[in-house]
C-alpha positions in Angstrom: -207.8 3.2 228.7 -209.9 4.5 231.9 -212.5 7.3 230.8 -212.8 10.2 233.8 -216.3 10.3 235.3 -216.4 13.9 236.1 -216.6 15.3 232.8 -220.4 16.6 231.2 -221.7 14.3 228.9 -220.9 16.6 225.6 -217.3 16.9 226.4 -217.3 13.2 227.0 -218.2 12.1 224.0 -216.0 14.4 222.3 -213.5 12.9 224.2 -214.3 9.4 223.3 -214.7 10.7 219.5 -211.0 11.9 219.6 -209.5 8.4 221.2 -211.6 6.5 219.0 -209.6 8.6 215.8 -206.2 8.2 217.4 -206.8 4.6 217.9 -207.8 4.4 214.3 -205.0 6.4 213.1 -202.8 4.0 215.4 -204.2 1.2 213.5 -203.4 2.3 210.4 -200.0 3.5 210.7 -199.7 0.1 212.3 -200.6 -2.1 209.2 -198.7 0.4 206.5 -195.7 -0.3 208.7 -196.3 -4.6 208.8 -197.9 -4.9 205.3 -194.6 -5.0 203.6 -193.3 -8.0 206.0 -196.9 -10.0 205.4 -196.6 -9.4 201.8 -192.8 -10.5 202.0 -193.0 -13.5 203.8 -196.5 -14.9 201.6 -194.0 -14.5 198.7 -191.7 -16.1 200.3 -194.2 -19.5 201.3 -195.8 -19.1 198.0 -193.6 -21.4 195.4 -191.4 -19.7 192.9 -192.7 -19.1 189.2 -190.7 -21.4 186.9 -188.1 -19.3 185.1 -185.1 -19.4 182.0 -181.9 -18.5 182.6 -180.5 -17.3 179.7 -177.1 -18.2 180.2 -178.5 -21.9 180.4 -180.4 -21.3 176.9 -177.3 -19.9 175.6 -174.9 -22.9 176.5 -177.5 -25.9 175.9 -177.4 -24.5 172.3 -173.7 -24.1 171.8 -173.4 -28.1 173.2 -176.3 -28.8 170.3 -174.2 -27.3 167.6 -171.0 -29.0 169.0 -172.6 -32.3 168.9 -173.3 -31.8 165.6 -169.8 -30.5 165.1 -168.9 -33.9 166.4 -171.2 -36.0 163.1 -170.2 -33.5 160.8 -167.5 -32.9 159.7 -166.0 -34.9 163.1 -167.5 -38.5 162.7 -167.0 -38.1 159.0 -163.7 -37.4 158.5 -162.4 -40.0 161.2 -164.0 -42.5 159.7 -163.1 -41.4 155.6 -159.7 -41.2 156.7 -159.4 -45.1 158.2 -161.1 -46.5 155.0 -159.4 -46.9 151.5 -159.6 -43.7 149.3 -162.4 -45.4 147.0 -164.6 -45.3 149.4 -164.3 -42.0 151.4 -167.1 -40.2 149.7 -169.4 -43.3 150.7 -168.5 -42.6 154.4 -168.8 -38.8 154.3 -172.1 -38.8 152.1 -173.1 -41.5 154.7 -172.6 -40.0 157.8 -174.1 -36.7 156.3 -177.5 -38.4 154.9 -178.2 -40.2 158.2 -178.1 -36.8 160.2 -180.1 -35.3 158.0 -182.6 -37.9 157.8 -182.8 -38.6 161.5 -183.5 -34.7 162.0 -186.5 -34.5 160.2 -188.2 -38.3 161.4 -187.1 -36.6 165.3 -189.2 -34.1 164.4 -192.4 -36.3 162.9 -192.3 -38.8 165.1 -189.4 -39.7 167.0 -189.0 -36.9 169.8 -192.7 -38.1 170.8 -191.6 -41.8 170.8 -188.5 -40.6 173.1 -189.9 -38.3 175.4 -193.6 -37.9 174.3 -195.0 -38.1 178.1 -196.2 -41.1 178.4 -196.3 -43.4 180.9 -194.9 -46.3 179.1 -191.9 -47.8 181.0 -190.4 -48.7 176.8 -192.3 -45.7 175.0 -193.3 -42.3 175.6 -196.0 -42.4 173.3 -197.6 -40.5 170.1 -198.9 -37.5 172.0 -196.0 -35.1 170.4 -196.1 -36.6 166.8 -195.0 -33.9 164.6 -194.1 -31.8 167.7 -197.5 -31.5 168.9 -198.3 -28.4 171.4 -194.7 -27.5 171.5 -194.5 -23.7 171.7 -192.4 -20.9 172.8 -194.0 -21.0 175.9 -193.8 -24.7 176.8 -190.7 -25.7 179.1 -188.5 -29.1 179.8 -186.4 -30.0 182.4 -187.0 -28.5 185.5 -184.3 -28.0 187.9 -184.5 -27.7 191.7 -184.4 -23.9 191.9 -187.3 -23.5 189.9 -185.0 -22.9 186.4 -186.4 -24.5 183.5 -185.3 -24.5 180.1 -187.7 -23.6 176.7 -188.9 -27.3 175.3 -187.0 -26.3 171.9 -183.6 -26.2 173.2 -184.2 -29.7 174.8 -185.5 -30.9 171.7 -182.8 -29.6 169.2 -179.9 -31.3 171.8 -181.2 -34.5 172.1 -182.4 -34.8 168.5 -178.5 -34.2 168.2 -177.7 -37.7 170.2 -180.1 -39.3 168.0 -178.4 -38.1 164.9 -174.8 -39.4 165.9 -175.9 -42.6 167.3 -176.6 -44.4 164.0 -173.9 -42.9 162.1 -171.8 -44.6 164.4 -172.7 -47.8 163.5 -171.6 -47.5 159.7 -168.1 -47.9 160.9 -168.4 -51.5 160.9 -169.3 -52.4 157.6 -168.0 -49.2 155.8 -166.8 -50.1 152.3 -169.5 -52.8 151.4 -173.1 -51.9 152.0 -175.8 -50.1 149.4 -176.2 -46.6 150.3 -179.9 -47.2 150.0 -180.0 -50.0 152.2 -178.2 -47.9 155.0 -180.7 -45.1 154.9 -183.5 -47.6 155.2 -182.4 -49.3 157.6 -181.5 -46.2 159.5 -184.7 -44.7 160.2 -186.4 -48.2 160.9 -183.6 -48.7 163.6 -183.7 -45.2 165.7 -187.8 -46.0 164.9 -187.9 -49.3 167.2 -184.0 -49.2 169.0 -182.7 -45.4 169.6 -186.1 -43.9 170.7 -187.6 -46.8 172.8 -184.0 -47.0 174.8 -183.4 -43.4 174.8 -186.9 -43.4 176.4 -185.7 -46.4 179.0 -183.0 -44.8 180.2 -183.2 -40.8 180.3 -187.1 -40.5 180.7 -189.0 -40.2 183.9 -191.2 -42.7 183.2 -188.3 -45.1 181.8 -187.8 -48.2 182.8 -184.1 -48.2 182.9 -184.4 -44.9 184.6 -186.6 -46.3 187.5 -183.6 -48.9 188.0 -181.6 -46.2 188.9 -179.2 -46.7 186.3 -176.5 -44.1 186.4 -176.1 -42.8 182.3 -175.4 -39.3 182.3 -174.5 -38.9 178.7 -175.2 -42.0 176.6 -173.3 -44.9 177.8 -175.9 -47.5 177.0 -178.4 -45.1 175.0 -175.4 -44.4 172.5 -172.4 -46.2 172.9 -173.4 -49.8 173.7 -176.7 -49.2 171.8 -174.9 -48.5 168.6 -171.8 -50.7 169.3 -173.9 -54.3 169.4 -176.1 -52.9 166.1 -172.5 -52.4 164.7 -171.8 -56.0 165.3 -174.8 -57.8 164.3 -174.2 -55.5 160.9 -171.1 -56.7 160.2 -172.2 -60.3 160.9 -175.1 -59.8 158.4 -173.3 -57.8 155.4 -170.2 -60.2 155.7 -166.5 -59.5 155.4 -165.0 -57.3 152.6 -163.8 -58.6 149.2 -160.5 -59.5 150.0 -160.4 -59.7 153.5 -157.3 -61.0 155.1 -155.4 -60.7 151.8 -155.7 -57.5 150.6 -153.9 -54.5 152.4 -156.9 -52.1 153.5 -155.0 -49.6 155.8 -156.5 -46.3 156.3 -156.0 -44.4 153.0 -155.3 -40.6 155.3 -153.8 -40.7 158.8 -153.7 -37.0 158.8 -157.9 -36.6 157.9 -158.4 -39.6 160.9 -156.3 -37.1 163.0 -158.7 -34.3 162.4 -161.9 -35.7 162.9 -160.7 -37.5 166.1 -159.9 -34.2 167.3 -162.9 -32.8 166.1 -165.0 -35.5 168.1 -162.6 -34.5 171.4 -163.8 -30.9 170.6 -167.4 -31.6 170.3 -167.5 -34.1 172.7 -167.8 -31.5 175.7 -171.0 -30.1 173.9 -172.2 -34.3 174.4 -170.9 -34.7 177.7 -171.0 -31.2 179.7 -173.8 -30.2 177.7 -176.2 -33.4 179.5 -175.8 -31.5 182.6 -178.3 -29.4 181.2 -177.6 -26.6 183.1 -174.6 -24.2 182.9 -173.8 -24.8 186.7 -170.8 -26.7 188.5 -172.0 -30.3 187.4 -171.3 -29.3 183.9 -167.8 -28.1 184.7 -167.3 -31.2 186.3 -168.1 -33.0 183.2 -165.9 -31.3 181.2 -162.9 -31.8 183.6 -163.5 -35.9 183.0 -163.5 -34.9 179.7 -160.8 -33.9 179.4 -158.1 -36.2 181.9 -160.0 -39.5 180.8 -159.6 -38.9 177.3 -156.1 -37.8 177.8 -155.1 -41.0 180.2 -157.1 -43.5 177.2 -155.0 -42.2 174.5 -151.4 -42.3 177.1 -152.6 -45.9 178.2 -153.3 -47.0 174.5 -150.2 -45.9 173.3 -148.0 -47.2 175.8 -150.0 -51.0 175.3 -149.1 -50.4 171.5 -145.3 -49.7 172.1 -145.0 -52.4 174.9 -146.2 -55.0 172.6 -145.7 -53.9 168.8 -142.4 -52.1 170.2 -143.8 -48.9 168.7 -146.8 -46.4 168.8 -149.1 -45.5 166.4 -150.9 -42.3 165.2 -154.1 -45.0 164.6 -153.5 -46.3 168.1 -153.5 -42.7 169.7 -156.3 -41.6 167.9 -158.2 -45.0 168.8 -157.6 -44.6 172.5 -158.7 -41.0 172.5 -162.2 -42.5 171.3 -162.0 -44.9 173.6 -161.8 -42.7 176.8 -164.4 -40.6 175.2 -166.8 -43.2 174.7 -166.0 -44.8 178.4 -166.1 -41.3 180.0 -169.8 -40.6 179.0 -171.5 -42.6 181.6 -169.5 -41.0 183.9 -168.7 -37.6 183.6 -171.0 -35.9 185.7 -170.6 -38.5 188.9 -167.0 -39.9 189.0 -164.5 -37.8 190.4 -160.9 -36.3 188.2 -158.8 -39.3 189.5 -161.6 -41.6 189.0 -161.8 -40.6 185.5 -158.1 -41.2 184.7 -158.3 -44.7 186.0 -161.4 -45.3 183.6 -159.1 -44.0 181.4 -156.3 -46.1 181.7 -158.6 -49.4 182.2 -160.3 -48.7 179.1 -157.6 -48.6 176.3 -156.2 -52.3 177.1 -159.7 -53.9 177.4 -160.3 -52.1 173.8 -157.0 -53.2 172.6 -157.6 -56.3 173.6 -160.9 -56.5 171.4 -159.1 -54.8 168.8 -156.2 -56.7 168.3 -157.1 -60.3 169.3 -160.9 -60.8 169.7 -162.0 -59.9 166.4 -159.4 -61.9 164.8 -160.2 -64.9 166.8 -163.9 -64.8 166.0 -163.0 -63.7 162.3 -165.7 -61.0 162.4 -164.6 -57.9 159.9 -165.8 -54.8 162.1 -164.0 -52.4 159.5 -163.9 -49.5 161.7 -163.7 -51.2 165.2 -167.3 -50.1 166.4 -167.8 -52.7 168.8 -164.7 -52.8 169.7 -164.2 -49.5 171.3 -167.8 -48.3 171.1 -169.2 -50.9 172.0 -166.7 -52.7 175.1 -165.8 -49.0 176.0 -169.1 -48.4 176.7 -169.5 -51.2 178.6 -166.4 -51.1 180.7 -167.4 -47.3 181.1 -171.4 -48.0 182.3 -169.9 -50.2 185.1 -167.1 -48.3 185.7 -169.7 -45.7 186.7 -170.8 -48.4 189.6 -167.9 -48.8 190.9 -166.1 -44.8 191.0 -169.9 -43.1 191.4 -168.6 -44.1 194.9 -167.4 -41.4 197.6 -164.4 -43.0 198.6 -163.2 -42.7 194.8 -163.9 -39.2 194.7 -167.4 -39.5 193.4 -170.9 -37.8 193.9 -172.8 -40.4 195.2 -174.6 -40.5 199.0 -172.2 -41.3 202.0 -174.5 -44.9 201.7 -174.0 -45.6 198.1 -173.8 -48.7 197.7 -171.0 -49.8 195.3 -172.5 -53.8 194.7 -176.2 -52.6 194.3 -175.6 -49.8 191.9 -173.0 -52.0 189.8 -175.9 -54.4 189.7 -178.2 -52.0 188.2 -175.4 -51.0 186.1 -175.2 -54.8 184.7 -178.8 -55.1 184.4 -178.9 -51.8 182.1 -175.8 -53.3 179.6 -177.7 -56.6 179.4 -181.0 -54.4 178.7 -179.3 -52.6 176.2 -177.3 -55.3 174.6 -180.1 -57.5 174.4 -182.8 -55.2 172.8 -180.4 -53.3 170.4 -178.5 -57.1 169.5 -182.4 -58.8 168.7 -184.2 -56.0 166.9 -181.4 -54.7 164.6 -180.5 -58.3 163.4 -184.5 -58.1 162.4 -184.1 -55.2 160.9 -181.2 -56.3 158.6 -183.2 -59.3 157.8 -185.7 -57.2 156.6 -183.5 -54.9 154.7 -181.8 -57.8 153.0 -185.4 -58.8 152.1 -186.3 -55.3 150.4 -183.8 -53.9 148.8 -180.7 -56.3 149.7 -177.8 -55.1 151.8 -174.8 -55.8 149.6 -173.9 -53.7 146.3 -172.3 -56.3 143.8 -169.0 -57.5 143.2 -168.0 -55.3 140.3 -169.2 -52.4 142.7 -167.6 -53.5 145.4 -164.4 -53.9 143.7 -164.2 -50.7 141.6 -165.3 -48.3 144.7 -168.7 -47.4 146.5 -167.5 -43.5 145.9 -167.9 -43.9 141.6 -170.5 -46.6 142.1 -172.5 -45.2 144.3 -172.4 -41.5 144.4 -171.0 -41.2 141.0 -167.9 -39.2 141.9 -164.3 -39.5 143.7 -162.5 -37.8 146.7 -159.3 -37.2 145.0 -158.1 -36.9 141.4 -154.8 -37.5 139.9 
């Protein structure tokens, strides 16, 4: 602004005294007005503080508590109900020591081993032994809008997976095998199999993971891992007294019922619940959940009455696993109508295993581990490959390649089949060596439930 030049030099500078105030007062008004938009938009460049969503804390620990729903009373009853009455407490007792016991060595050592930190491609380390500088405070799995979720809750589900896997793998020589020698080798098998895969596949620094192996829920980590220890088991325990020419038909349809349905229940805690978040991927999941299973247990039973010229409450129950198991790789990439063709591929293959494999090879998987754990997960990691795809409905990138990912696929069965199938026939060895695998004869023969546990499931 021009200052007049006729003015005496007193009134000038009072003059120049009261611009100089407006201009401050200008000024100010200026910056209280714009101060809220600086502030504002340095939030918004500044990056977000990590935060819980309590809805996701909330459904992270209802899918831990249905995984375990799916062990116990789930696992247990399916599998007390396929073997003969002597021997359902064995099962039951069984399934419920090895949860127990793999909850508390998660806790000492095997939650470090898993997920530790490390930068190990086949470990994470000994840095969280005993849960080491875990607090309320600390935080896992970090999600894309800044949403993290309390280290705990992460620890209690996966410790979940690694308290089903094992207990799978009784199935296959259920009726013959020490109780001792089951817990023993248990906790020496998650020690050098569960937590250096589970570490492979689902860790950052795994090297399954770095593949780019697709496993959302436990494919390989679970299904494949526990389905080839299964087999080297029942290679290594033998067949049961009187295989081939005694009648050993499940002693309870009705409990097999149950705890199939039990481990379709809690399966959506296993399979929606690895979303880790309580967003749309999650519901995805349990919509796979829910149409592969049902398409595995219509396939099934329609291979049944085709060639037996009937269907069976076994064979229903058997393809419901199946689709379970072959969904878990899956879920959370593959679209609905991928998922019911994984459905209905799966129940033949596993029929197939079931009902002609094992009997060719002579191998006496009592519960059919491999068989539908094991090929089902299998057919269902490279299933993944192939329906991940966009033009099967799936979620992968307009680019995805369906012969490159199937590749990584293959390579992260043969991972899994190879370190699982070498280490746990060690493992046996050294059992057998300890404390032997096999109860005796007279044992064998009168029941594991009164030999071993000193009681039976039903009186007369």
């Amino acid at each position: 602004m021009k200052i007049p030049t006729g003015l005496a030099p007193l009134a000038r500078t009072a003059l120049l005294g009261t611009l100089a105030l407006g201009a401050l007062g200008t000024l100010a008004a200026f910056a209280q007005e714009t101060a809220p938009a600086a502030a504002d938009a340095a939030a918004a460049a500044a990056p977000a503080a990590p935060t819980v969503d309590k809805g996701d804390v909330a459904w992270m620990m209802t899918s831990s508590a249905l995984v375990l729903f799916m062990t116990i009373p789930g696992l247990a009853l399916f599998y007390g109900g396929l073997v003969r009455a002597k021997n359902m407490l064995s099962v039951l007792m069984q399934c419920t020591m090895i949860a127990s016991v793999v909850m508390i060595v998660w806790v000492l050592w095997g939650y470090s081993m898993a997920f530790g930190g490390g930068t190990s491609p086949f470990w994470g380390g000994l840095g969280k032994m005993f849960l080491a500088g875990v607090t309320l405070e600390t935080t896992s799995a970090t999600f894309t809008d800044g949403v993290v979720l309390p280290e705990y809750v992460f620890i209690v589900f996966q410790m979940t997976f690694a308290a089903i896997t094992p207990a799978l793998i009784i199935g296959a020589f259920a009726e013959r095998i020490k109780f001792s020698a089951v817990i023993l080798f248990v906790v020496l098998w998650v020690t050098f199999v569960y937590f250096p895969i589970a570490h492979m596949v689902w860790d950052g620094a795994g090297y399954i993971f770095n593949l780019g192996a697709i496993d959302f829920a436990g494919g390989t980590v679970v299904h494949i891992n526990a389905g080839i220890a299964a087999l080297v088991g029942c290679l290594f325990v033998g067949k049961r007294l009187g295989y081939g020419k005694e009648n050993m038909a499940p002693h309870s349809m009705t409990l097999t019922m149950v705890g199939a349905a039990m481990l379709w229940v809690g399966w959506f805690g296993f399979n929606a619940g690895s979303n880790l978040e309580a967003t749309a991927g999650a519901t995805l999941a349990m919509m796979n959940t829910f149409v592969a299973t049902a398409a595995a247990v219509l396939s099934w039973s329609a291979v049944e009455a085709l060639i037996r010229g009937k269907s069976s409450m076994l064979g229903a129950a058997s393809g419901m696993v199946a689709g379970l198991v072959a969904i878990t790789p899956a879920c959370g990439t593959i679209g609905p109508v991928g998922a019911i063709i994984l459905g209905i591929v799966v129940s033949p293959v596993c029929y197939f295993f079931v009902s002609t494999v094992k009997g060719k090879f002579g191998y006496d998987d009592s519960l059919d581990v491999f068989g539908i754990h094991g090929v089902g997960g299998i057919l269902g990691a490279l299933g993944t490959g192939i329906l991940t795809a966009p033009m099967f409905g799936g979620t992968g990138a307009e680019d995805f390649s369906i012969g490159s990912q199937l590749w990584i696929q293959f390579l992260a069965v043969v991972i899994t089949v190879l370190w699982s199938g070498i280490i746990s026939a060690i493992l046996y060895k050294v059992v057998d060596m300890i404390i032997g695998l096999r109860p005796t004869v007279e044992a064998e023969q009168q029941g594991l439930d009164i030999t071993s546990h000193g009681e039976v499931a039903y009186h007369t």
